[in-house]
C-alpha positions, 0 to 999 in steps of 0.5 A: 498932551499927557493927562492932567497936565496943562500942556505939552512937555518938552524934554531936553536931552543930555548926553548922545551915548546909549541911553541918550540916543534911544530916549531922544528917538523914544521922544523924537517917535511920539511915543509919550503922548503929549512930550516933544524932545526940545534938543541934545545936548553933548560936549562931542560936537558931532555926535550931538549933531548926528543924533539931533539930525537923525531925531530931527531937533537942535544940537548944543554943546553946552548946557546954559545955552541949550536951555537959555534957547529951548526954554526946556520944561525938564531935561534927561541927563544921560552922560557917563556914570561918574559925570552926574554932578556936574550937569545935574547940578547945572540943570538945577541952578537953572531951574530945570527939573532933572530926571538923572540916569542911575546910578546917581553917582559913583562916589559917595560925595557926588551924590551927596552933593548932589541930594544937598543940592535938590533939597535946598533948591526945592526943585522936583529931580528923580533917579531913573531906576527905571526896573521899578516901572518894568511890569513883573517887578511892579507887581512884585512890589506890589505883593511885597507892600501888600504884606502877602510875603510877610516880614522880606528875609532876603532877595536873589536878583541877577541882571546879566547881558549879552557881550555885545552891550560892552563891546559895542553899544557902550562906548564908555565900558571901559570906565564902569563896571558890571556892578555899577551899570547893571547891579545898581538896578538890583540894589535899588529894586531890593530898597524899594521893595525892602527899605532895608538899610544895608550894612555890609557887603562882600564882592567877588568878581572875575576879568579877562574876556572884556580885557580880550577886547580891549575893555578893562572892566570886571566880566562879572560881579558877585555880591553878597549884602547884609541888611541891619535887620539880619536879612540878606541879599545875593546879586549878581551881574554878569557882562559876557552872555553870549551873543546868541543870548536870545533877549538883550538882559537877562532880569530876575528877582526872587523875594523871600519872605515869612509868610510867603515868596515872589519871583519876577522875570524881567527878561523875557516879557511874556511874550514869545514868537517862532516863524524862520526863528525864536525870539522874545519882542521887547513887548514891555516898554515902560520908559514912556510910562516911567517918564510921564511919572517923572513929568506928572509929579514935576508938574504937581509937586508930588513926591518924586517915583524915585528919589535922589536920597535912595539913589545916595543910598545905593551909591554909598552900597556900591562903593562899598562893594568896589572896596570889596572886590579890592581888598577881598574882605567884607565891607561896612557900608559907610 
C-alpha cells in the first residue's frame, strides 16, 4: 500500500506497444509498492492477450468493458501519439482518472479538446512527462526554482537514441517523428523549469537512413525557440545512434541563467560497470516514483505533477515546428 493512501491501487492499461507493455510488467513485477495492474487493454486482440498472459491479468478489447469489469482506480493510456483523444476522453466520461503518454497530442484541437474535457469534468488527469521525475533533471529544477541561476536566458537539450528503437522496438515509427517522440520531453522540461511562453520556432531536420529501413520519418530534428521574454532554446533529437550506442538515450540539458548555469545528464545515470564489458545499468527508475505521484494527487485532489494545460502548451510548440520543417521558414507559435 502506498503511503497515505487508504488502499491499494489498481491500474488499467491501455495500449500493448512499448510503453504499454514495459508499465504493465512494471505493475505486473511489484514494483510500485501498494499498485496492481487491473488488465490491458488494445484494439489488437492478440497483442492484448500476449501481453496480458505474460503479465498474468485479463485482456480487453474495449475500454467501457475493461472498466465496467475491472472497476479500475485509474488507467495509463499508452497508445499511438496521435490517438489520445479518443481514450482519454472515454476513460474521463467514465470517471476514471487518466495518466496520458506525452506527447498530450499532435494537433492543437485534440489537446485542447482534451483540456476542455478534464477541466469541466474535475476529474484529476496528468501528462506523463516523466524526464521531470528523472533525478539529475529534478535537481536541475530544483536550482532552477531556488533562483541560484538567476533570471533562465536560454537551454541547450538533446535527447537522441540508438537506431534500434525506431527499427525494432516502436512498431509504429513510421507515423511520428524524432520531435514528437523524443523532443517533446525537452519542450516540457524547458517549460518546467522556465514557464517561458514560446513564440516562434525554426526546424530543420534530415531523412533517409530510417527510410532505408522502411520507416518514413525524420532521422533528426533541430530546433531553435524564441521565448516572448527574449530568451531561447536549441533542441535536438536525433533517431539513428548507432546500435553500440552503450545506453538506450542519450539525455542532456544545459540551464543558462544570469547569475549562474546547471547541466544534467540523463543518460547515463551515475552509474558505470566493466567485467567482460562496459556498460551503463538503468540504475535510476522513476516510473515507480512518477506513477505514485500521479496516484497520491488523484487520491487527495492535489494538483496534478504534470498538467494537461502544459501538455496544450507543447503540442501547440510542436505543431508549429512541424510547420517549420515544411515550409522552411520561422514559425509563430499559435
Amino acid at each position: 500500500m502506498l503511503p497515505g493512501m487508504t488502499n491499494g491501487k489498481r491500474v488499467l492499461v491501455i495500449g500493448a506497444g512499448t510503453m504499454g507493455t514495459a508499465w504493465a510488467r512494471m505493475l505486473a513485477d511489484g514494483r510500485v509498492p501498494g499498485v496492481g495492474l487491473a488488465g490491458v487493454v488494445d484494439i489488437d486482440g492478440a497483442r492484448a492477450l500476449e501481453l496480458a498472459n505474460a503479465t498474468g491479468t485479463r485482456a480487453f478489447g474495449d475500454i467501457a468493458g475493461a472498466v465496467r469489469q475491472t472497476r479500475p482506480d485509474a488507467a495509463y493510456v499508452a497508445t499511438p501519439d496521435a490517438v489520445h483523444r479518443a481514450p482519454v476522453e472515454e476513460l474521463v466520461a467514465l470517471g476514471v482518472p487518466v495518466l496520458v503518454e506525452k506527447p498530450l497530442a499532435t494537433t492543437v484541437e485534440d489537446a485542447e479538446s482534451m483540456a476542455a474535457t478534464v477541466r469541466t469534468s474535475g476529474l484529476h488527469a496528468e501528462v506523463n512527462w516523466m524526464q521531470r521525475w528523472n533525478p539529475p533533471m529534478a535537481e536541475a529544477a530544483r536550482a532552477v526554482a531556488g533562483g541560484e541561476l538567476g533570471d533562465v536566458r536560454l537551454f541547450n537539450a538533446r535527447l537522441n537514441q540508438p537506431v534500434t528503437s525506431p527499427r525494432e522496438r516502436l512498431h509504429w515509427s513510421g507515423g511520428t517523428t524524432p520531435a514528437w517522440y523524443l523532443m517533446s520531453h525537452l519542450f516540457d522540461l524547458a517549460l518546467w523549469m522556465g514557464r517561458k511562453r514560446a513564440i516562434s520556432v525554426y526546424a530543420l531536420g534530415g531523412r533517409g537512413e530510417l527510410a532505408g529501413h522502411g520507416i518514413e520519418t525524420y532521422d533528426w530534428v533541430h530546433a531553435i525557440v524564441r521565448y516572448a521574454d527574449g530568451a531561447d532554446g536549441v533542441f535536438e533529437a536525433c533517431w539513428i545512434l548507432p546500435e553500440s550506442w552503450p545506453t538506450s538515450s542519450d539525455l542532456a540539458v544545459r540551464v543558462v541563467g544570469t547569475r549562474g548555469a546547471v547541466e544534467a545528464d540523463g543518460g547515463r545515470q551515475g552509474l558505470s560497470v566493466a567485467t567482460d564489458r562496459y556498460r551503463f545499468p538503468a540504475t535510476l527508475q522513476w516510473a515507480p516514483q512518477r506513477l505514485t505521484a500521479f496516484l497520491r494527487a488523484a487520491e487527495a485532489g492535489g494538483p496534478p505533477g504534470a498538467s494537461f494545460d502544459d501538455g496544450v502548451l507543447v503540442t501547440r510548440l510542436l505543431v508549429a515546428l512541424h510547420r517549420s520543417l515544411e515550409s522552411g521558414n520561422v514559425e509563430r507559435v499559435e
